[in-house]
N, C-alpha and C positions, 0 to 999 in steps of 0.2 A: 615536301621534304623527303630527303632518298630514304629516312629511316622511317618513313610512316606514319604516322599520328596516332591518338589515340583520344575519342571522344569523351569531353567533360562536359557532365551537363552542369548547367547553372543550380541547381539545388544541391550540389553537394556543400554549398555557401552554408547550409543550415547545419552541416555537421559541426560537431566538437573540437574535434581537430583545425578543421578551417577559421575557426574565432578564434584562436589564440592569437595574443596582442604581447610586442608588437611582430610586423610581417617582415619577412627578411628582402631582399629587393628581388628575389624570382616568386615569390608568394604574392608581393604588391603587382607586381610584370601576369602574373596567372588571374590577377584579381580585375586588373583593366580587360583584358580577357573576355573575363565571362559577364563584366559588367557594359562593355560597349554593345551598340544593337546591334543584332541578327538581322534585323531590317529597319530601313528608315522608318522617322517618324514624327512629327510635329509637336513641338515640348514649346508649351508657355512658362516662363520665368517671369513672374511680376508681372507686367502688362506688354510683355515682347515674346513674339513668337518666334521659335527657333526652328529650321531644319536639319535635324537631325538624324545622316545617313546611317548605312549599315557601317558597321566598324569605327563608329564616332561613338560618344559620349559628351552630355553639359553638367557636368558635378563642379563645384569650387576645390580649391586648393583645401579649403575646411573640410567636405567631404570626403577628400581622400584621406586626409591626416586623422580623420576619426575613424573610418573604415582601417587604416592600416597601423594605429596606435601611432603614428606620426607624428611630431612638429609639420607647420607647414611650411617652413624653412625645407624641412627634409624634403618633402615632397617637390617641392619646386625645383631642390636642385635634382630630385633623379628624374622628373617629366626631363628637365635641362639634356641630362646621361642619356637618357634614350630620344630623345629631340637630335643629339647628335650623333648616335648610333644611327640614325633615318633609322627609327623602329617605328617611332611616333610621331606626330606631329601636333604644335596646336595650335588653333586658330584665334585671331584676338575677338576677345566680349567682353565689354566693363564689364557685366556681373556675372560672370560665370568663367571656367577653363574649356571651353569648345576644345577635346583632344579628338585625334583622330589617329588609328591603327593603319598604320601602312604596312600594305598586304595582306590585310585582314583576312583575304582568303586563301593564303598560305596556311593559315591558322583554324581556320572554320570554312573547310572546301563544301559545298554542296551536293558534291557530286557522287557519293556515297548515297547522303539523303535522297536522292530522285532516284537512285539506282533501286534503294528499298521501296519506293513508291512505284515504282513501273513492276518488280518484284508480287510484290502484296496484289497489284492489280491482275495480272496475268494470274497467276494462282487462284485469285478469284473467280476468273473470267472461267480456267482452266476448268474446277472445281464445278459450275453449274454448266460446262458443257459437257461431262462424262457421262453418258448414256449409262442407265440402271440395266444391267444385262440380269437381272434376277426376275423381272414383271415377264409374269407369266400370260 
């Protein structure tokens, strides 16, 4: 994005402010967000195993409507609004909404992340190759 981003971790979910019901439609948009994976990962529902990428999620239409103080009528028609925005997409499951964030990495880039990890490494490395010029 040309204006830059700004990192949300997933626990600010637990603040005060974040629980108030109901969610307006960029609170519900911020809420798929933080609640779709960071990385893939294998989710059983009942006795069916799902794959479940990064920038995907498998909640029901029920799950969101309780997480956003919603009807599930509501919900369904705004997944619909951003389904045809191409923000979102979702995939068919009888029992669940397989949604998936298109360009999830627009939204959550990595490449900050590895910059701070290469970062912290070298300073490390930096740090125990300084020679002690004080031993006498």
């Amino acid at each position: 994005m040309k204006n830059g981003y700004i990192a949300l971790y997933r626990k600010i979910q637990n603040n005060w402010l974040y629980k108030e019901k109901p969610f307006s439609k960029f609170q519900a948009f911020v809420d798929i967000l933080l609640e779709v994976n960071h990385s893939g990962q294998k989710v059983c529902i009942g006795n069916q195993l799902f794959d479940c990428k990064r920038g995907e999620s498998l909640n029901s239409l029920e799950t969101w409507a309780k997480r956003w103080g919603w009807e599930k009528s509501k919900v369904r028609r705004f997944l619909m609004l951003l389904k045809g925005d191409s923000i979102i997409d979702t995939l068919p499951h009888p029992k669940t909404t397989h949604l998936k964030v298109l360009n999830y990495d627009t939204y959550q880039n990595n490449r900050n992340a590895d910059e701070t990890q290469m970062k912290r490494k070298r300073n490390a490395n930096e740090t125990h190759l300084t020679p002690n010029n004080n031993v006498n």
